[in-house]
DRENMAR-991560 format. One line per field, with one value per residue (C-alpha): chain; residue in one letter; z, x, y. Coordinates in steps of 0.05 Angstrom, whole numbers. Example, Ala and Ser with C-alpha at 12.3 -4.5 7.8 and 13.67 -1.06 7.14 Angstrom:
! residues 2
kette	A / A
rest	a / s
w	156 / 143
u	246 / 273
v	-90 / -21
END
This chain:
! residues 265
kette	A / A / A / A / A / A / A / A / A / A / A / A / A / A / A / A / A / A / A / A / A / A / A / A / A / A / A / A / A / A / A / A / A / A / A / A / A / A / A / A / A / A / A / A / A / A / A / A / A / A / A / A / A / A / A / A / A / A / A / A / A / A / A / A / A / A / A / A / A / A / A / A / A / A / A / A / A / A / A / A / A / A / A / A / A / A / A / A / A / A / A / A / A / A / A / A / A / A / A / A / A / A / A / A / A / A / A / A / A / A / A / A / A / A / A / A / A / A / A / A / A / A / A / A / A / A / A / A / A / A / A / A / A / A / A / A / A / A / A / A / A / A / A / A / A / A / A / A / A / A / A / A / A / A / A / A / A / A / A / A / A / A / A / A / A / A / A / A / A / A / A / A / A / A / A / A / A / A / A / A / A / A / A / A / A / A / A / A / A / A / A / A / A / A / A / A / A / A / A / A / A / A / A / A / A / A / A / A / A / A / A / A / A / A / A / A / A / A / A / A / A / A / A / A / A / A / A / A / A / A / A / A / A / A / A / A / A / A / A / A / A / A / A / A / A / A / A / A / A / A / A / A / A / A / A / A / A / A / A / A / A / A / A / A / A
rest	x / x / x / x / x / x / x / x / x / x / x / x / x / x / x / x / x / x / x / x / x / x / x / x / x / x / x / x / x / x / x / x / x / x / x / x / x / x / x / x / x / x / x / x / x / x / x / x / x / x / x / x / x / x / x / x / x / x / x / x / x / x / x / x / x / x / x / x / x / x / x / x / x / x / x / x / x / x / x / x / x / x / x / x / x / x / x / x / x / x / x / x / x / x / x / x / x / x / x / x / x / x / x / x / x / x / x / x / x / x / x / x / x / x / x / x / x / x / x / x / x / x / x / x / x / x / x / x / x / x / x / x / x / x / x / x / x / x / x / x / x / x / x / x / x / x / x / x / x / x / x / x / x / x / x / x / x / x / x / x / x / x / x / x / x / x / x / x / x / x / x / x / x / x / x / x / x / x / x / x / x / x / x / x / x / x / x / x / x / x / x / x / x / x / x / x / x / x / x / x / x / x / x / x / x / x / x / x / x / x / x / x / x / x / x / x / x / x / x / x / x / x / x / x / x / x / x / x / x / x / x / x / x / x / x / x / x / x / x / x / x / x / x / x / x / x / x / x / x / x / x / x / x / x / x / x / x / x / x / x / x / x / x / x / x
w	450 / 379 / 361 / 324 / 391 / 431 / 388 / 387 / 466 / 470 / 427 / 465 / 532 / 491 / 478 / 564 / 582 / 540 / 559 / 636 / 627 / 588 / 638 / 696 / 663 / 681 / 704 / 675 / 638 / 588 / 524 / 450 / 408 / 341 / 285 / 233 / 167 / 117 / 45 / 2 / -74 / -140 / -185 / -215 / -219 / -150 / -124 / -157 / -137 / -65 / -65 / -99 / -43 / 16 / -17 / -41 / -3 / 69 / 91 / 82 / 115 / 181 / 179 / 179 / 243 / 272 / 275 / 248 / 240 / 200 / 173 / 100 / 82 / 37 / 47 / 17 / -55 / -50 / -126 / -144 / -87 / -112 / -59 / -47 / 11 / 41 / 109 / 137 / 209 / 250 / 319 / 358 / 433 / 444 / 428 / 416 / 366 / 332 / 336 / 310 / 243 / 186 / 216 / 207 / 139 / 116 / 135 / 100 / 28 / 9 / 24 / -16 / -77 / -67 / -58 / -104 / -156 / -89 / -46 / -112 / -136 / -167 / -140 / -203 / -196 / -126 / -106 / -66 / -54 / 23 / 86 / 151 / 222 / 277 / 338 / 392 / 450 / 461 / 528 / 582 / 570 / 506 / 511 / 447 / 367 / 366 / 292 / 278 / 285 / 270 / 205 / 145 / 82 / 23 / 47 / 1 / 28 / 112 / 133 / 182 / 217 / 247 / 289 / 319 / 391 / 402 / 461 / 484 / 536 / 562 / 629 / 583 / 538 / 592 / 620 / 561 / 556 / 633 / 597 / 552 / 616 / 678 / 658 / 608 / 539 / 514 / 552 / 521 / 451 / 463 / 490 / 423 / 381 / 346 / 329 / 356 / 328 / 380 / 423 / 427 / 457 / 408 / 430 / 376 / 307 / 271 / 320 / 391 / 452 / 414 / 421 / 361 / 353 / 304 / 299 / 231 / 208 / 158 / 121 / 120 / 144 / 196 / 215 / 223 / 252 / 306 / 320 / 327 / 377 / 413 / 418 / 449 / 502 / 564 / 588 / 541 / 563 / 637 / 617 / 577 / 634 / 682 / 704 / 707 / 626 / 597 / 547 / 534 / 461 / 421 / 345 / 321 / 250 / 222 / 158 / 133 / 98 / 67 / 76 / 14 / -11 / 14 / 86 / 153 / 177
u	441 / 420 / 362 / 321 / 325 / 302 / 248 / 222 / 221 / 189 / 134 / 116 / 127 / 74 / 30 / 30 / 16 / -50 / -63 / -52 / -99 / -159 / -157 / -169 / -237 / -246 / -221 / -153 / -185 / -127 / -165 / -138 / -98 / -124 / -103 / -151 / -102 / -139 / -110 / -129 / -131 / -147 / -163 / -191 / -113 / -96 / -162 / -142 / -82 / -85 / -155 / -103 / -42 / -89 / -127 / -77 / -14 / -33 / -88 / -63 / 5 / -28 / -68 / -2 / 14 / -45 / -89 / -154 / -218 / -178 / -238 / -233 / -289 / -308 / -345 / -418 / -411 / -342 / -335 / -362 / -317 / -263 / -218 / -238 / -213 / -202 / -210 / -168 / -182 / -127 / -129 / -67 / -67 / -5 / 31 / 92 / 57 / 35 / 108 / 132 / 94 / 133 / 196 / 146 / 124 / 194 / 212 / 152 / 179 / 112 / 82 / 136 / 124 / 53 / 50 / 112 / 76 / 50 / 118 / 161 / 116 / 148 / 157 / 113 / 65 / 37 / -7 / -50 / -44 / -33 / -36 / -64 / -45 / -97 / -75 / -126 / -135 / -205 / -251 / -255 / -328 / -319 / -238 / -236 / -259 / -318 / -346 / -421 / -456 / -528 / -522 / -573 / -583 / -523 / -458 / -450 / -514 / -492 / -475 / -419 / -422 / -355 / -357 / -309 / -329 / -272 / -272 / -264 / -205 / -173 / -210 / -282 / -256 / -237 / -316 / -346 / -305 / -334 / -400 / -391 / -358 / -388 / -449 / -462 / -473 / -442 / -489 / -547 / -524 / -512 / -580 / -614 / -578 / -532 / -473 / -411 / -344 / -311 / -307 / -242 / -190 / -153 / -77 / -38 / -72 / -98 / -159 / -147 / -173 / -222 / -260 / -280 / -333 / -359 / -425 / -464 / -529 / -566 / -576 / -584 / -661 / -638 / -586 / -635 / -690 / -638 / -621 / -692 / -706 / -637 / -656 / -729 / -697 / -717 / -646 / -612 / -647 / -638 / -560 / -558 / -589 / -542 / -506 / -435 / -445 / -448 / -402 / -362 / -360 / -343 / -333 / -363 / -341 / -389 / -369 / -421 / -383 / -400 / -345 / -308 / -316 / -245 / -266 / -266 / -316
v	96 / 106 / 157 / 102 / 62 / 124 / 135 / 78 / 76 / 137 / 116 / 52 / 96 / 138 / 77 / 45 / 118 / 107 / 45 / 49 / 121 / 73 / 12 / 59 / 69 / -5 / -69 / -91 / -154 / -171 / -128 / -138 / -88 / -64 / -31 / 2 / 10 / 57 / 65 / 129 / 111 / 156 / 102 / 37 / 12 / 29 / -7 / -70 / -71 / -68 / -116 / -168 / -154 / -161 / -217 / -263 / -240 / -195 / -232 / -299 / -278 / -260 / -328 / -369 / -321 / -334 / -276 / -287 / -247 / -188 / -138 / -114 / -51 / -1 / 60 / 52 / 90 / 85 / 70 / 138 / 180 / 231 / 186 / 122 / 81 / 10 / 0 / -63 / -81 / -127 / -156 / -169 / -202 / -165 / -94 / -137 / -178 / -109 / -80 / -145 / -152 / -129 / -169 / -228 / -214 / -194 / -271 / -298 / -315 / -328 / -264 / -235 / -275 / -267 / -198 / -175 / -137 / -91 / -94 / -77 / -16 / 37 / 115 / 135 / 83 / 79 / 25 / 82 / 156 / 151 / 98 / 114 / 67 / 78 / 30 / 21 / -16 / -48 / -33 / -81 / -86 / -119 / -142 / -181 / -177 / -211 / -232 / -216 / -284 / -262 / -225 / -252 / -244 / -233 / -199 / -146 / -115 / -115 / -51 / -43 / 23 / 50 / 106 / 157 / 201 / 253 / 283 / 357 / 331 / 280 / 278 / 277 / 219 / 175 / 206 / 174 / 104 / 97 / 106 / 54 / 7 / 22 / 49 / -11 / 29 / -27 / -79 / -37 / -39 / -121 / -123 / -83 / -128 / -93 / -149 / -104 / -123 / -79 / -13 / 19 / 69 / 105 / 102 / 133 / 171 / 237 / 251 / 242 / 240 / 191 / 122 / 81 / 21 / -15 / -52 / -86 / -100 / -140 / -71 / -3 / -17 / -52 / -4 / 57 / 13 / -14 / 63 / 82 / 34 / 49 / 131 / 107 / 57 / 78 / 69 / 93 / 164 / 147 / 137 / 203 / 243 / 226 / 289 / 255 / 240 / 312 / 334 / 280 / 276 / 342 / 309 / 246 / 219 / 156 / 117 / 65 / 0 / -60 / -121 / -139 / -215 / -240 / -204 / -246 / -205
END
């Protein structure tokens, strides 16, 4: 038994672990898989150049494998940052179909034409500085990507809010994804309006025990005016009060995005 192949079982032995421990926080409805891919770039160059692989050669790969409704952000003021970012969101209905993408790409000669200036890069010429994987496994409250279907006005101005909720352990995290389940956080946010694209279980990245979610607005005035009216809901401070809800969250991390123009979100 090779070390590659012991590895890799370890890591999906890793992965059920997770998943049987976030499904005990609700029914076992069959939930989606996500990942949230995150380049780090320095420059103008680098920006391009990974905007043209995921528009003309990433995105359209995963469409001819069937996986649709893949997010593409950047942080609001992004073009100013010392580091800027892309944010790429995926779904997948299966691990299997996650663990089995770049053996599908590698087959597509397309994607390899398409995206040869990116795939043949040189060591000295980096199409970004760095490339961060999160893989998640989405609630039962809310088990699939669901595309905002309400947003108005022009694109480049809605705000898509992700959000991170680390937890102080284990037994706390899984306290706070019941929150969102059982005690119908998520139900509450549906209720205020606030277009959800998905809430999450961390399985495998940087910051964990964590949850991630991600919701969008028309704008930034509609983003803070949907939060004001959340903080004031009457059950929302019922839900907050509870004694079996303290605690749960000891970090929180929130990016604000806008979608890019070749985005299906």
């Amino acid at each position: 038994m090779t070390s590659g192949f012991i590895a890799t079982a370890l890591f999906f032995l890793g992965i059920m672990t997770a998943t049987t421990q976030v499904q005990a926080a609700g029914p076992t409805a069959k939930q989606d898989f996500f990942t949230i891919r995150i380049y780090q770039l320095k420059s103008d160059q680098q920006e391009q150049k990974v905007d043209k692989y995921l528009k003309d050669a990433f995105i359209p790969a995963l469409h001819r494998q069937g996986i649709a409704k893949i997010g593409v952000f950047k942080p609001i003021g992004n073009d100013t940052a010392a580091v800027r970012r892309i944010y790429v969101l995926i779904p997948f209905r299966s691990l299997e179909q996650f663990a089995g993408l770049d053996a599908s790409l590698e087959k597509d000669a397309q994607y390899r034409t398409d995206g040869k200036d990116y795939l043949d890069a040189v060591h000295n010429d980096p199409p970004y500085v760095r490339m961060e994987n999160i893989l998640l496994q989405a609630f039962p409250g809310m088990p699939r990507l669901e595309a905002p279907a309400s947003l108005k006005g022009p694109a480049s101005e809605h705000v898509y809010e992700l959000r991170s909720y680390e937890g102080p352990t284990e037994k706390y995290f899984t306290n706070k994804v019941q929150m969102f389940n059982k005690g119908d956080e998520i139900g509450l946010f549906k209720r205020l309006g606030f277009n959800a694209v998905f809430y999450a279980s961390v399985l495998s990245g940087a910051h964990m025990p964590n949850l991630m979610y991600m919701t969008s607005f028309d704008d930034m005035a509609a983003r803070d005016a949907h939060w004001k009216t959340f903080g004031a809901d009457p059950y929302w401070k019922e839900l907050s009060a509870r004694p079996e809800y303290q605690n749960n969250v000891s970090h929180i991390d929130i990016v604000f995005m806008h979608p890019t123009g070749y985005s299906d979100l």
